[in-house]
N, CA, C and O atoms as CSV, one atom per row, in Angstrom:
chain,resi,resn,atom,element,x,y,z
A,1,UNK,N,N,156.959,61.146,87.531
A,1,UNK,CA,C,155.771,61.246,88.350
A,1,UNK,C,C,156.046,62.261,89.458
A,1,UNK,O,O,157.125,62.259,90.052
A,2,UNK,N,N,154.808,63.357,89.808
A,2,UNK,CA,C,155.503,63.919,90.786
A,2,UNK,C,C,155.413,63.467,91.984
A,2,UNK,O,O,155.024,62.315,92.173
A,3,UNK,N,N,155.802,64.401,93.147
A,3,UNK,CA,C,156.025,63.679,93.957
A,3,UNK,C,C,154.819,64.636,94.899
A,3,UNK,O,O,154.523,65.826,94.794
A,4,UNK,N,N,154.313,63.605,95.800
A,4,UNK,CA,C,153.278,64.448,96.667
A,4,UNK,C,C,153.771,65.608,97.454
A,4,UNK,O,O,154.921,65.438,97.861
A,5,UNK,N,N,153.228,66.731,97.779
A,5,UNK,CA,C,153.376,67.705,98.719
A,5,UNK,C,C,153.803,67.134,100.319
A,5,UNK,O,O,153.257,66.088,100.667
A,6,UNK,N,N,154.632,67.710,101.156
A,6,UNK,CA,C,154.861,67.437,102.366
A,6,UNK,C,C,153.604,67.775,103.024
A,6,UNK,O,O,152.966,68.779,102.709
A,7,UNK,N,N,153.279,67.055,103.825
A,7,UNK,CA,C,152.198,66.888,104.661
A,7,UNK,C,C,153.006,66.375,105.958
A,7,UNK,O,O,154.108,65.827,105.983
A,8,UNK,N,N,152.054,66.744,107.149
A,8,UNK,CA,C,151.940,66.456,108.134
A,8,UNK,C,C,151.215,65.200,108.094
A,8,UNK,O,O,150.288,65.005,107.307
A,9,UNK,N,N,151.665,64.272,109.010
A,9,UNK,CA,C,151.028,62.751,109.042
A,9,UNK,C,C,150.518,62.971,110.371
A,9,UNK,O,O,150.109,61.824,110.551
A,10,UNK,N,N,150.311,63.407,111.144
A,10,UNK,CA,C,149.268,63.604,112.227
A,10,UNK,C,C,148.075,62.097,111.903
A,10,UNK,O,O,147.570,61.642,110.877
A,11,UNK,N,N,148.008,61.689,113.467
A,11,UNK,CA,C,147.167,61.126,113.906
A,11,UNK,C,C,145.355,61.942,113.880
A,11,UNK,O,O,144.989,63.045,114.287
A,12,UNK,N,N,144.702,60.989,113.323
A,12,UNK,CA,C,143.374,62.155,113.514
A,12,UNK,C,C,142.386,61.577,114.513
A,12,UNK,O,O,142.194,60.373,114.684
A,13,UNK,N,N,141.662,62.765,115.278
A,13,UNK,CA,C,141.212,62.340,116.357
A,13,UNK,C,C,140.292,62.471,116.581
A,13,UNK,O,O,140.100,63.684,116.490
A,14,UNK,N,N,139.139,61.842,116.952
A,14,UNK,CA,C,137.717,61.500,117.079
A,14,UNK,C,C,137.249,61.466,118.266
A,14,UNK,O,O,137.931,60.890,119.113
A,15,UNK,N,N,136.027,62.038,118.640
A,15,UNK,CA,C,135.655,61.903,120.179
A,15,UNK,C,C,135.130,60.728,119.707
A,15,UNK,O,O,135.101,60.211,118.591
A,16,UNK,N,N,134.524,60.265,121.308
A,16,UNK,CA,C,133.951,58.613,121.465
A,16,UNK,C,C,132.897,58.559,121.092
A,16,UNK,O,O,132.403,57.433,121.024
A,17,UNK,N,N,132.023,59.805,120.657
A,17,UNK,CA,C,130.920,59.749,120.483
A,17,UNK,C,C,130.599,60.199,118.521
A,17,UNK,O,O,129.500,60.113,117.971
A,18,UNK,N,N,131.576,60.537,118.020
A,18,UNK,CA,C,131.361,60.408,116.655
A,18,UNK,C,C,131.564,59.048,116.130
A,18,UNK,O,O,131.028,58.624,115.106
A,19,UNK,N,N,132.587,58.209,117.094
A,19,UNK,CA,C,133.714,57.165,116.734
A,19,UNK,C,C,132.832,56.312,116.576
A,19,UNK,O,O,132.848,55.703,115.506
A,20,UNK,N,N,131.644,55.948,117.705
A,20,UNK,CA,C,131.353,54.895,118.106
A,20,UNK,C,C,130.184,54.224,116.590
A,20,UNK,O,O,129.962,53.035,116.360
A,21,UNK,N,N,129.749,55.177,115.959
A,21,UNK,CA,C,129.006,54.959,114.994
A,21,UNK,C,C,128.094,54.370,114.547
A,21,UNK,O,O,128.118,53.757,113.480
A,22,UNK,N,N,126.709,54.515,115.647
A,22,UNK,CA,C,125.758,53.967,116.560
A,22,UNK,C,C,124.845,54.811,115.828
A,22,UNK,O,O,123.977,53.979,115.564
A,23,UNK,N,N,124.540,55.638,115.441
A,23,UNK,CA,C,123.563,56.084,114.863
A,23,UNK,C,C,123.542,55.996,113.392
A,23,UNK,O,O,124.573,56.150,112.736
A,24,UNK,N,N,122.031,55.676,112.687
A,24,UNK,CA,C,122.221,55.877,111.683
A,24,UNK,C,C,121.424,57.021,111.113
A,24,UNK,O,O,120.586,57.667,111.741
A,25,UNK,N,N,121.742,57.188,109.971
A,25,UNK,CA,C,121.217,58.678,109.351
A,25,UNK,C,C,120.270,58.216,108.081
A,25,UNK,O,O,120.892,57.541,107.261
A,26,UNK,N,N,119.096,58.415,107.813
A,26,UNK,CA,C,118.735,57.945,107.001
A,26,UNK,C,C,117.658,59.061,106.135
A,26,UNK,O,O,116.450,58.904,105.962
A,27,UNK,N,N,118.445,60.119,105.707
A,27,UNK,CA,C,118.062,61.088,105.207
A,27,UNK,C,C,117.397,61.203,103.852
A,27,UNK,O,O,116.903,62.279,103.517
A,28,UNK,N,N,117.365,60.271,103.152
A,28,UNK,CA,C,116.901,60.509,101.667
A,28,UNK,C,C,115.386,59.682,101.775
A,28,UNK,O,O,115.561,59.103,102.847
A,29,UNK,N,N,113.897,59.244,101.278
A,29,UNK,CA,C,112.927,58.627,101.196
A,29,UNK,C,C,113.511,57.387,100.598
A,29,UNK,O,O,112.748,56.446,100.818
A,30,UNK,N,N,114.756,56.963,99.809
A,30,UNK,CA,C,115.055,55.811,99.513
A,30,UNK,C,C,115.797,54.923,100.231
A,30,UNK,O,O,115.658,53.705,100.121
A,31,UNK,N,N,116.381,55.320,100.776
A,31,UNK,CA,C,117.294,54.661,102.097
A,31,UNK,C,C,116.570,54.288,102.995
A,31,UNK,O,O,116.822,53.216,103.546
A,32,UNK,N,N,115.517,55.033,103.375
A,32,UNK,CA,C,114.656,54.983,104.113
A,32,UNK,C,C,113.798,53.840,103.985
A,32,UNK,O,O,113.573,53.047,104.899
A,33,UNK,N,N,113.325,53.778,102.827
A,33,UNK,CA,C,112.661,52.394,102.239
A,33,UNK,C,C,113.721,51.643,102.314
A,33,UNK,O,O,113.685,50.672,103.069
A,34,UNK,N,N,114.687,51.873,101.688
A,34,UNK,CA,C,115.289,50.520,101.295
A,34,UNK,C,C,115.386,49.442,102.936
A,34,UNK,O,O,115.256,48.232,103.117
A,35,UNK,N,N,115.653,50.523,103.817
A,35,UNK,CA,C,116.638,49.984,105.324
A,35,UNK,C,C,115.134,49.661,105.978
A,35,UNK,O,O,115.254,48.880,106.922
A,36,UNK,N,N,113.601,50.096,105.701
A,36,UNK,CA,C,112.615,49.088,106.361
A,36,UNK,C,C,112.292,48.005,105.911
A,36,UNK,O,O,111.687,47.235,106.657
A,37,UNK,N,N,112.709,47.462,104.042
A,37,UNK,CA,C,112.278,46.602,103.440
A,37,UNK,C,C,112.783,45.777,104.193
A,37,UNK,O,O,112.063,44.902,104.673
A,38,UNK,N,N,114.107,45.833,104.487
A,38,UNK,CA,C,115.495,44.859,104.971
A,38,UNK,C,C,114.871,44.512,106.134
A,38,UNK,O,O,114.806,43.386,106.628
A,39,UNK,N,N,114.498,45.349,106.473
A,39,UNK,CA,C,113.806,44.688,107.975
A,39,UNK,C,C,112.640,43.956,108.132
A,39,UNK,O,O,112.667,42.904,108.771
A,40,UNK,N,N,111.508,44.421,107.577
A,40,UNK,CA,C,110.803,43.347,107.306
A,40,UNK,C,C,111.138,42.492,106.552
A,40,UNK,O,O,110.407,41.531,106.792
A,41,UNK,N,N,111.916,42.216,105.653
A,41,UNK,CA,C,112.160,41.160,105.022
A,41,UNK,C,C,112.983,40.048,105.881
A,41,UNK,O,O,113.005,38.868,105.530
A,42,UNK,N,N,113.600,40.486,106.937
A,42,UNK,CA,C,114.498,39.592,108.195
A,42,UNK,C,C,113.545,39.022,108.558
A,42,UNK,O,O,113.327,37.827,108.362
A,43,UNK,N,N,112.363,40.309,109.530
A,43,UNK,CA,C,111.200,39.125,110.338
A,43,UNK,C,C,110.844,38.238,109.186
A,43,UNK,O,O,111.076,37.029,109.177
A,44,UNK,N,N,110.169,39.011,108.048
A,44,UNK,CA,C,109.327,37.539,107.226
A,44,UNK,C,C,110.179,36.021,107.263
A,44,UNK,O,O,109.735,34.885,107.436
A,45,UNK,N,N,111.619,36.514,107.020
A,45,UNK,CA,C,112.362,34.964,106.633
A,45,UNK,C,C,112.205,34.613,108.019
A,45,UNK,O,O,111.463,33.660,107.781
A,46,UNK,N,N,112.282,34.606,109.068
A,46,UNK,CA,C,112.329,34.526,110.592
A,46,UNK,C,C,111.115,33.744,110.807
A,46,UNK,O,O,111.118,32.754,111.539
A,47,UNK,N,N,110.032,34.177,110.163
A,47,UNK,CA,C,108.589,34.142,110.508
A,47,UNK,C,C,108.145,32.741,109.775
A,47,UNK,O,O,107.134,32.076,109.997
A,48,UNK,N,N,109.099,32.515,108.924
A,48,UNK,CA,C,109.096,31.289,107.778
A,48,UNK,C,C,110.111,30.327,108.230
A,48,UNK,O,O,109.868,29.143,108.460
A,49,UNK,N,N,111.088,30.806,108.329
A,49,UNK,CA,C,111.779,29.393,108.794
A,49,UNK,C,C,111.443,29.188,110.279
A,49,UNK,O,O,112.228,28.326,110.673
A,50,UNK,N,N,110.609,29.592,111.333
A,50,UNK,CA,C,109.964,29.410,112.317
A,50,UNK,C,C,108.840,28.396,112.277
A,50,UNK,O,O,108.770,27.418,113.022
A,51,UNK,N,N,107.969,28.720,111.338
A,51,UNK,CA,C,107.062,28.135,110.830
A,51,UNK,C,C,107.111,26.686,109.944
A,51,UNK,O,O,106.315,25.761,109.781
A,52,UNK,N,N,108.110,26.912,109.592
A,52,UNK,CA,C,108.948,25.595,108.603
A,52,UNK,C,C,109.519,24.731,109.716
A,52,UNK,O,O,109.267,23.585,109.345
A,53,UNK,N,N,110.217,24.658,110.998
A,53,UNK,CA,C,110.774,24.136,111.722
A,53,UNK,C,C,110.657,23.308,112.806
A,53,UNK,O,O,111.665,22.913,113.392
């Protein structure tokens, strides 16, 4: 088997503001759907077991 190339193992470094990973990106029309279904689908169950309780 060979053996990997020497590399540098360096630490990699991130500002605080890529790191923090607070934004989301929701670039395609399906993601897009998919990530509002999810959300209304939270309130509805919310809205039901509220109503149930």
């Amino acid at each position: 088997m060979p053996t990997p190339p020497d590399r540098n193992d360096e630490p990699i470094h991130y500002d605080a503001d890529k790191a923090r990973g607070a934004e989301i990106i929701l670039t395609k029309r399906r993601n897009r759907g998919i990530f509002i279904a999810g959300l209304v689908g939270f309130v509805l169950l919310a809205l039901i077991f509220g109503l149930l309780s």
